[in-house]
C-alpha positions as CSV (number, residue, x, y, z in Angstrom):
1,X,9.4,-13.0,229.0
2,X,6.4,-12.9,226.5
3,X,3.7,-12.2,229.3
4,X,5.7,-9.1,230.6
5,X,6.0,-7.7,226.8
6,X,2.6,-8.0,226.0
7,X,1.4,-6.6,229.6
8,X,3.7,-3.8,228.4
9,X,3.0,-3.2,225.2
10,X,-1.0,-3.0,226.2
11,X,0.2,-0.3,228.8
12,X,2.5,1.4,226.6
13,X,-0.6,1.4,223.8
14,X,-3.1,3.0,226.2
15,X,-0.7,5.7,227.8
16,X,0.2,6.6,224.5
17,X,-3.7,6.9,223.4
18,X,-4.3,9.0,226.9
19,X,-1.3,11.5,226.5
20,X,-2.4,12.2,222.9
21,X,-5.9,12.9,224.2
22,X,-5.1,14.8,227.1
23,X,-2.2,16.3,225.1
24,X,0.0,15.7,228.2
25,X,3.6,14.7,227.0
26,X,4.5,14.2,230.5
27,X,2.3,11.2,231.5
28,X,4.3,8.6,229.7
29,X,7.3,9.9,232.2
30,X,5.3,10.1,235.6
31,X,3.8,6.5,234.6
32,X,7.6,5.2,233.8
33,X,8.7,6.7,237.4
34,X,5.7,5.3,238.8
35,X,6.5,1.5,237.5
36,X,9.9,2.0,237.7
37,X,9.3,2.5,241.5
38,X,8.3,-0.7,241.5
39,X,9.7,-3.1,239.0
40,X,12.7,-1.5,237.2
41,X,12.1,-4.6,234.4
42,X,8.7,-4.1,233.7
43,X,9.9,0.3,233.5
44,X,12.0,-1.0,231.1
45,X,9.7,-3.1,228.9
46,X,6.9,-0.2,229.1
47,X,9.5,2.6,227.7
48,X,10.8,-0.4,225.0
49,X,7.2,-0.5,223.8
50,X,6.5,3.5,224.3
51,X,9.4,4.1,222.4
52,X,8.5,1.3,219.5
53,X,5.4,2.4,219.6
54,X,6.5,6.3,218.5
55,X,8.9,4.8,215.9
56,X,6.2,2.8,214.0
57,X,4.0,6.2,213.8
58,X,6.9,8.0,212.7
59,X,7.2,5.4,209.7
60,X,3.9,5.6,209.3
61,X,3.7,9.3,209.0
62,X,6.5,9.2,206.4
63,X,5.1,6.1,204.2
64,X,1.6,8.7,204.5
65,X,3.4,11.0,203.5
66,X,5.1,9.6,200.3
67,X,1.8,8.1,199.2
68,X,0.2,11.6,199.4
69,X,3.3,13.0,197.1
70,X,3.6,9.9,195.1
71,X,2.7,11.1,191.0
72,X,-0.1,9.9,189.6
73,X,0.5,7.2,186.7
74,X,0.1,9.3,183.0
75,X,-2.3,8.9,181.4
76,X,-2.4,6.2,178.4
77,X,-2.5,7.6,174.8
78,X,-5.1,8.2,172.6
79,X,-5.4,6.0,170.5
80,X,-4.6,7.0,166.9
81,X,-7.4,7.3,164.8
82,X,-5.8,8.4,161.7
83,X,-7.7,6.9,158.5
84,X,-10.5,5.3,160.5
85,X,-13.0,8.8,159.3
């Protein structure tokens, strides 16, 4: 169900954004109670995209990471200049 994914995924995005704010690690689970109260399939779609959501960062944080590590290229030669005094 494409509609109930997206819904999801917009919920999962802002609850994320929120808890990070308020630095609340708890609201994502009092908003999954709250919907699973209600709609255990839509619970269930908001914790899939929560928990995507978390993964992706976590890539991201380690691809970040690796470009910050990565070694600069060396540097080219000089070029020889023998004979050209």
């Amino acid at each position: 169900m494409a509609i109930l994914d997206d819904l999801a995924d917009a919920l999962a995005r802002e609850a994320l954004e929120l808890a990070e704010e308020l630095d609340d690690e708890r609201l994502i689970d009092e908003m999954s109670k709250a919907i699973g109260e209600s709609s255990p399939t839509t619970q269930e779609a908001f914790m899939t995209a929560v928990r995507i959501r978390r993964a992706l960062g976590r890539g991201r944080a380690v691809m970040e990471r690796k470009r910050g590590t990565r070694a600069l290229p060396p540097p080219e030669p000089a070029p020889d200049r023998a004979g050209q005094d």
